[in-house]
N, C-alpha and C positions, 0 to 999 in steps of 0.2 A: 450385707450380701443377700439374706432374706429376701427383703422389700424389693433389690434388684430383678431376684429371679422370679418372685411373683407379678411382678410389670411386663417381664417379659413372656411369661408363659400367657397373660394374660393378652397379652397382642395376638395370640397365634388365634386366638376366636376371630375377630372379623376377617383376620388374613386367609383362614381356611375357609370362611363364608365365603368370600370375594371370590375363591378359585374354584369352588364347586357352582357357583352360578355361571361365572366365564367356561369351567369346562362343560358343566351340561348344556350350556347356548352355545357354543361352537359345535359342540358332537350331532347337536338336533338339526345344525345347518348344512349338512352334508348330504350330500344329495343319493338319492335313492329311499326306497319302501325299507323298514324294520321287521317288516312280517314275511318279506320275501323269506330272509335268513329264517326266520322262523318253522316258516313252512316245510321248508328243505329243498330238496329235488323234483318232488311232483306239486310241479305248478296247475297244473290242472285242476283249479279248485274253483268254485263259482266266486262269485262278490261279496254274496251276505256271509259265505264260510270265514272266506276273508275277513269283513269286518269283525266274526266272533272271535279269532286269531288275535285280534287288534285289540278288541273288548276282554281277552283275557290276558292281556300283557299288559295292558295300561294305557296302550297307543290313541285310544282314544280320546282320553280327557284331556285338556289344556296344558299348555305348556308347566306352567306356573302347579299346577295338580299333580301335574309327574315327577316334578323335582320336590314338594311338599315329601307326596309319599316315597320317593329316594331317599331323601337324606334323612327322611325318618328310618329305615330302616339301615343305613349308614351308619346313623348312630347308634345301635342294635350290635352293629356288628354285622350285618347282613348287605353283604354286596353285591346280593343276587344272583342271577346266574345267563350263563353262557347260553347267547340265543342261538349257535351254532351245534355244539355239543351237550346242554343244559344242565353241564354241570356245576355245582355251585362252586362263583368264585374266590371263598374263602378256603375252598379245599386246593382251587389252581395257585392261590400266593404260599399258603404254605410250602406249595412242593417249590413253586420257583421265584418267590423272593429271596432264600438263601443261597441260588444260585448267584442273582444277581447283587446283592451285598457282598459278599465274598472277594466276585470279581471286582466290584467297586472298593471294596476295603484293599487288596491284595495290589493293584493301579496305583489307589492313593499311598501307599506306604513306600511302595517299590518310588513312583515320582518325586516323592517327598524328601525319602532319601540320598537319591541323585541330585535333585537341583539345590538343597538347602547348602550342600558344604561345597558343590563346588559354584554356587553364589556366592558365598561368600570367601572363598579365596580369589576369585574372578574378583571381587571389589578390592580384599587385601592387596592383593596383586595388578592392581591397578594395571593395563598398558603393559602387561607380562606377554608369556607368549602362552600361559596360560590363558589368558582373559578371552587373549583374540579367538583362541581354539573354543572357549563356552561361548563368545558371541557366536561363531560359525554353528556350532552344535543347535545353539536356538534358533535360528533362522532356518535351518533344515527343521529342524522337530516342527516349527512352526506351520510350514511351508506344506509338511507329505501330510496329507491326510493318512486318520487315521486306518479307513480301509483297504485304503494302499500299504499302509506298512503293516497290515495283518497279513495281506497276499504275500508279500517278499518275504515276511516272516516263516509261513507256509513252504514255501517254492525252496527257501535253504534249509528250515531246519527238520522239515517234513519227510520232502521229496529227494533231495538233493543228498544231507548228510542223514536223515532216518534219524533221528533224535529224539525227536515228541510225535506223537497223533494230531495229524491234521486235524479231527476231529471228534468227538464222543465227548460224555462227562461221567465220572466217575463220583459217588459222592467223598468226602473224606473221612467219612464213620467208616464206609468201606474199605477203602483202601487208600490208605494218609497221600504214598507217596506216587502213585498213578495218579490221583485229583492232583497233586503239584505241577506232573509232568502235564498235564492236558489244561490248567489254568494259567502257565507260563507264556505261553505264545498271548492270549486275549489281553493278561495281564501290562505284558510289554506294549503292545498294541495302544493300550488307553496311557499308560504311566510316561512314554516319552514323550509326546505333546503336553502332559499335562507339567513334566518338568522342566520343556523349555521353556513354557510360559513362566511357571515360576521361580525359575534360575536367572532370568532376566528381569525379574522385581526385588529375588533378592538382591542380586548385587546391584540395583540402585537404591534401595532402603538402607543396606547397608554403607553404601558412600554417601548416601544425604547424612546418616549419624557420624559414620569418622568427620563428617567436619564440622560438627556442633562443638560452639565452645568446651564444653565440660570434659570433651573430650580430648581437647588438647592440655585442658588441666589437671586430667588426669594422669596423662604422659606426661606433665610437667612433674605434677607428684613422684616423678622415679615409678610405676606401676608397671608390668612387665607387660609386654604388647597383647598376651595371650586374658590378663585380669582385665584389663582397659577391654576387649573383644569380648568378651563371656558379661561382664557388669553393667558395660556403658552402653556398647553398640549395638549387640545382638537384641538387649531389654529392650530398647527404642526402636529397632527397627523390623521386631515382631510384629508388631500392629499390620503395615500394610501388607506385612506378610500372609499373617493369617487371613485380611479380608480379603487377598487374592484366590489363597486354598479356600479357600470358601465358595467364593463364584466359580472354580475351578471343578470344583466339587458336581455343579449342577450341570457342565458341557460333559462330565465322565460319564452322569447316567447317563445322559443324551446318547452319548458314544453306545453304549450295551446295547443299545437297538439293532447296531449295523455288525458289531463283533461281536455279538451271540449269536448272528444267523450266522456269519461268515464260519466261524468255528463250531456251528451245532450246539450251543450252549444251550438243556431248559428253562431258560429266565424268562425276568419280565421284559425283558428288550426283546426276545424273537416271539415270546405270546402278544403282544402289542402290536406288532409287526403282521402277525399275522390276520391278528382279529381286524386290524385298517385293511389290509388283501382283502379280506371276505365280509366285509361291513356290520361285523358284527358289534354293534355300539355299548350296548350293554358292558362289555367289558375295555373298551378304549376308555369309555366313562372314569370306572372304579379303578380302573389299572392307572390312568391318568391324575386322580385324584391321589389314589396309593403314594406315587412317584414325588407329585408338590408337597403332598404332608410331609418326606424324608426329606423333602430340599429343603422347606420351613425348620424343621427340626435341625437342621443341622446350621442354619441362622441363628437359630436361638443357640445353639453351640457355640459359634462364633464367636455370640456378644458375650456370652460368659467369661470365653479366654478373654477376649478383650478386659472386659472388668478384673478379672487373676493377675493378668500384664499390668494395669493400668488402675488401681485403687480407686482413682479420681472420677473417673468414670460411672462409680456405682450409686453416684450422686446425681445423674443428672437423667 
């Protein structure tokens, strides 16, 4: 297992090379001045003030010069700071990366738990009037986006019956069970699309295994329907499960962009959101990069279950 994990942690070097070059040449390709933001509100400045503005950011030197001395201080730890407010953004992820993990953790649990069992009674049950009811279930979940099903969310459980806060965030050191009440709605929000996508993988993972031989000889053996499900089926049909939750994983960040503004959430989906509004590059950059490193890392996660399911694997 060693050797395994050291292979893998070792990929994530060129992988996060690759995505810090592709994100800082997409970010420099967008159109408009970096000094504008800089400047602020009084544009009224001559040329050459301009160009010092530019000479003391960096803007001046070569492309290839400015990513040298980025990702040198990257690797430092220093993400620079916000050419809009300048404040530094290793103090902005503290406060709102654990916003946005949270709600990514709280999504994926809440999905995970929904679609995994009844995928897999939807396969046990074959042709049930269970099954047709989760196909119905995924084609809608599939179907509403997700910021349409935060608004309806809103509109009932908000306005309509008074149940949760449309809006605010509470931390949970503060106060455990207001942060539940005020992370339920975004929660839901990201967790139903991401279940009916993977209620609909599991229950075909699951009937590709029911009809593997060993599975019938297991049933042959007299094995009770429930041992033959927990030892034969669910082992084998883990794999494409997890590499679903997996790429499933990387459309939930995505999501946080649209349901932290929607809900007022301070994460990194409504500070991204807004630094793109006010073309503030500096931190779509590092907030960008922040986001591939969590999706990278959670690939490497992936492959680990993979290798824990799947022994054979750690071989190759």
């Amino acid at each position: 297992m060693g050797p395994y994990l050291i292979r893998r942690f070792l990929l994530l070097i060129p992988v996060l090379l690759g995505v810090s070059i592709l994100v800082f040449t997409l970010i420099h390709q967008i159109p408009g001045d970096a000094t504008m933001i800089a400047i602020g509100t009084d544009q009224r400045i001559t040329e050459e003030q301009r160009q010092r503005v530019r000479e003391a950011y960096g803007l001046d030197e070569s492309l290839p010069m400015q990513y040298a001395k980025w990702m040198g201080h990257v690797l430092q730890g220093d993400l620079g700071k916000s050419l809009r407010t300048r404040r530094p953004l290793t103090e902005e992820l503290q406060l709102r990366l654990p916003v946005t993990l949270q709600l990514a953790a709280f999504a994926g649990i809440l999905g995970t738990a929904i679609a995994i069992p009844i995928g897999v009674l939807a396969a046990v049950r074959r042709n049930s009037r269970l099954d047709y009811l989760a196909t119905v279930g995924t084609l809608i979940g599939i179907s509403v986006p997700n910021f349409l099903l935060a608004t309806l969310l809103v509109l009932v459980f908000s306005f309509k019956l008074k149940w949760l806060p449309p809006i605010g965030y509470v931390p949970f050191r503060d106060d455990p069970t207001q942060n539940l009440k005020v992370m339920l709605m975004p929660s839901i929000s990201l967790a139903l699309p991401l279940a009916a996508v993977l209620m609909r993988y599991t229950r075909s993972a699951v009937l590709e295994a029911l009809a593997h031989d060993h599975v019938r000889t297991a049933r042959a053996k007299g094995l009770s329907s429930s041992t033959v499900l927990v030892r034969h089926v669910l082992k084998n049909a883990s794999i494409p499960i997890i590499t679903v939750a997996g790429l499933q994983f990387a459309i939930l960040l995505g999501g946080t962009v649209i349901i932290e503004q929607i809900f007022g959430l301070p994460g990194i989906g409504r500070y991204i959101y807004e630094s793109i509004s006010t073309r503030d590059y500096a931190v779509v950059q590092s907030v960008t990069l922040v986001m591939a490193t969590i999706f990278v890392l959670v690939s490497v996660g992936v492959d680990i279950l993979y290798a824990v399911m799947d022994p054979r694997l750690r071989h190759r």
